[in-house]
N, C-alpha and C positions, 0 to 999 in steps of 0.2 A: 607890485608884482602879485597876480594870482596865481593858484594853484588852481586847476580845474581836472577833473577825471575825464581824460582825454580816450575816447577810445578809436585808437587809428584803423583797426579794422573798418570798423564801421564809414569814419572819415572816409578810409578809400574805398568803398564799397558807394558811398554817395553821391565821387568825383567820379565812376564808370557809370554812373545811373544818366546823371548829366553828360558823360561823354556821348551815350548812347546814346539819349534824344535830344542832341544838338545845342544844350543848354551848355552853356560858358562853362569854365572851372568854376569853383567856391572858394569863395576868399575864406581863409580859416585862422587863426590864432588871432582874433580881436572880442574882443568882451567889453560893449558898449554899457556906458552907462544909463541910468532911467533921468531920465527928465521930469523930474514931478510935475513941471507947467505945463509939458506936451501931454504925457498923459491923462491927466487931469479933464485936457480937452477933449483926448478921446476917446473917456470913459463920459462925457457928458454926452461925446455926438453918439455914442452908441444908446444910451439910454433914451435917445431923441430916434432914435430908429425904429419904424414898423416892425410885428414879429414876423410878418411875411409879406413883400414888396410883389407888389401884381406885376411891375414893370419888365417886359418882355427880356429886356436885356439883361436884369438880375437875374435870370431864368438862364439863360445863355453861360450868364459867367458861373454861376452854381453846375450847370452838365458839365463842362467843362473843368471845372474844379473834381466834381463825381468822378469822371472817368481817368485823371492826374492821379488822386487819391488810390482807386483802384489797381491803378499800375505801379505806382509803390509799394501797395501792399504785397500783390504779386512777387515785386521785386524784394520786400524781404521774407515772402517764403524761399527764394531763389537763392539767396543767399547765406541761409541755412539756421534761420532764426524761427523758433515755434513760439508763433502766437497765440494764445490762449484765454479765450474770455474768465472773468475775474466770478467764480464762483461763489466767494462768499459777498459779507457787506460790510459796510467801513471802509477804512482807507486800505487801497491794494497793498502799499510800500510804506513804512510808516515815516520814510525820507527816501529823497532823491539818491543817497548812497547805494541805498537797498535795490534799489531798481538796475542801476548803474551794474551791481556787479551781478543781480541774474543775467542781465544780458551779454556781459562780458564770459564770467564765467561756465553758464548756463545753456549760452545763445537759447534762452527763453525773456518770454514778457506776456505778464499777465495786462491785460487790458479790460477796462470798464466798461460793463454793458447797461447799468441802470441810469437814474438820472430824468430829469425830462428829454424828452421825444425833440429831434429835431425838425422842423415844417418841414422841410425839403429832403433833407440826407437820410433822414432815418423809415424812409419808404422805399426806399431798394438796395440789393443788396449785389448785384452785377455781377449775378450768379458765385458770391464769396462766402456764403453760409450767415457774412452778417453783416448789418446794415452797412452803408458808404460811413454812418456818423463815427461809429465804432472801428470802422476800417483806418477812419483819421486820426482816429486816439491811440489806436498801436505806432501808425507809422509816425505822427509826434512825438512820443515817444520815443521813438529808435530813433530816427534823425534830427528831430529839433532839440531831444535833451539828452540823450545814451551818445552820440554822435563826439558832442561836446563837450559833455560833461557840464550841460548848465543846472542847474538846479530848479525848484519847482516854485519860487519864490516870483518878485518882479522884476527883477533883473534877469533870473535866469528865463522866465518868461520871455521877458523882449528878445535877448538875443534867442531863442528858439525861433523866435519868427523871423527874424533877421536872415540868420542860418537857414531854413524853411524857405522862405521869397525866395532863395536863390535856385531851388530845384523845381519851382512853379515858371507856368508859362506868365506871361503877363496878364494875361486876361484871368485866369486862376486865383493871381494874387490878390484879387483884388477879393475874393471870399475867402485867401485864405488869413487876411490880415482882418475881417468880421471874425471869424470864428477863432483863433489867438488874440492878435496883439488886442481887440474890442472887446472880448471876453475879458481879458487877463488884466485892462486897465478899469473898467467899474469893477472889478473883483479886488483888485487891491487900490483902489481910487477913487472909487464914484462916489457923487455927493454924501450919499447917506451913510458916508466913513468919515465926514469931517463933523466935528464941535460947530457950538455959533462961530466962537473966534477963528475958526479957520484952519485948525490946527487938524494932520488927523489923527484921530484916535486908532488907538494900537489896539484892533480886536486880534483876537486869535485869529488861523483863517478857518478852524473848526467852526467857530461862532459866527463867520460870515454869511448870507446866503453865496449862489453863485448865480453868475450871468442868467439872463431867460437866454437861451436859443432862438436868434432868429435867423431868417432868410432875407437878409438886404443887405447893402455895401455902405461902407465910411465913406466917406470924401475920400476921392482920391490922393490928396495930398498924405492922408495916413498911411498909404502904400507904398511908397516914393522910399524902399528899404535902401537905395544906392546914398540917400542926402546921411540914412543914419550912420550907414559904413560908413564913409566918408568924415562927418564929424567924430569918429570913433578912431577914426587911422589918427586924423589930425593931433585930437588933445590924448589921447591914450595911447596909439601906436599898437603895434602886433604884441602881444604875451611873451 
């Protein structure tokens, strides 16, 4: 049994977002586990990834992903949430708690504007005052982990994305599982976190670098978030 800081406003503000533009309900009260083998794989395809894929159709699923982005942004100023870029430097929230309850209690969130530059998202801003990159990092935030109550770790990572694929179009998902679930598995996974023996070593994630940003897609098998619900109902079951 876990406990998660569940915030339902938010939940149902997420299931109107999705009624509104034709997307299914969201499956909600499952807290999927990490598969260190799978991730593992797809913190190496990401590392095997170009920073920026010329391929017309990457280009396609990235606008498409830009303008999804942009309307949930939208939609949590609509719903009465002030976003706010993150003025000083260091870490914004010094835990996932802390975040959890400005938004609860606050209906605020501070979001991150430094960092490296994204190829693609971080050169327009679709008249929001600030970039598409930054635009994704609020509304991750409010929906992938304030929603849920998952934390900023790798567990609570995956399910963020998990949660996340479902308020994406298809064609969306598929940049939006590069920029989480690809990011978040060489960040807590990729090779140059494991010993010779295989084992990985426990850095801090202070002491980690983080992902480069780029602009290309995993294999589409790492998008396929219905196979991870699914094994997630099976051996774990609803919360």
């Amino acid at each position: 049994m876990y406990t998660l800081c569940v915030n339902k406003s938010l939940q149902n503000a997420a299931q109107e977002y999705n009624r509104r533009i034709g997307l299914p309900p969201l499956v909600e009260g499952v807290y999927v586990p990490v598969d260190e083998c799978r991730v593992r794989l797809i913190a190496n395809a990401y590392e095997k990834l170009p920073v920026c894929d010329a391929d017309l159709f990457v280009e396609v699923v990235y606008r498409q992903f830009a303008k999804e982005v942009c309307r949930q942004f939208l939609y949590v100023r609509e719903i009465g949430i002030v976003v706010e870029p993150w003025p000083g430097r260091g870490e914004l929230y010094q835990t996932s708690v802390e975040m959890y309850c400005d938004v609860e209690t606050h209906r605020h969130l501070f979001f991150f504007t430094g960092g490296e530059p994204h190829p693609f998202l971080s050169s327009f801003d679709m008249g929001m005052g600030v970039n598409v990159n930054e635009q994704f990092r609020a509304v991750h935030d409010i929906f992938g982990h304030a929603a849920g109550g998952f934390g900023f770790g790798p567990r609570g990572e995956e399910n963020s994305w998990l949660m996340q694929s479902q308020m994406f179009s298809p064609l969306a998902q598929r940049a939006l599982t590069t920029e989480t679930r690809g990011q978040s598995a060489w960040f807590n996974f990729g090779s140059h976190l494991y010993g010779r023996n295989g084992v990985l070593l426990h850095r801090a994630p202070s002491k980690r670098p983080f992902a480069r940003q780029k602009m290309a897609l995993l294999p589409a098998e790492f998008t396929n978030w219905q196979a991870v619900l699914h094994r997630g109902l099976v051996s774990c079951g609803p919360l």
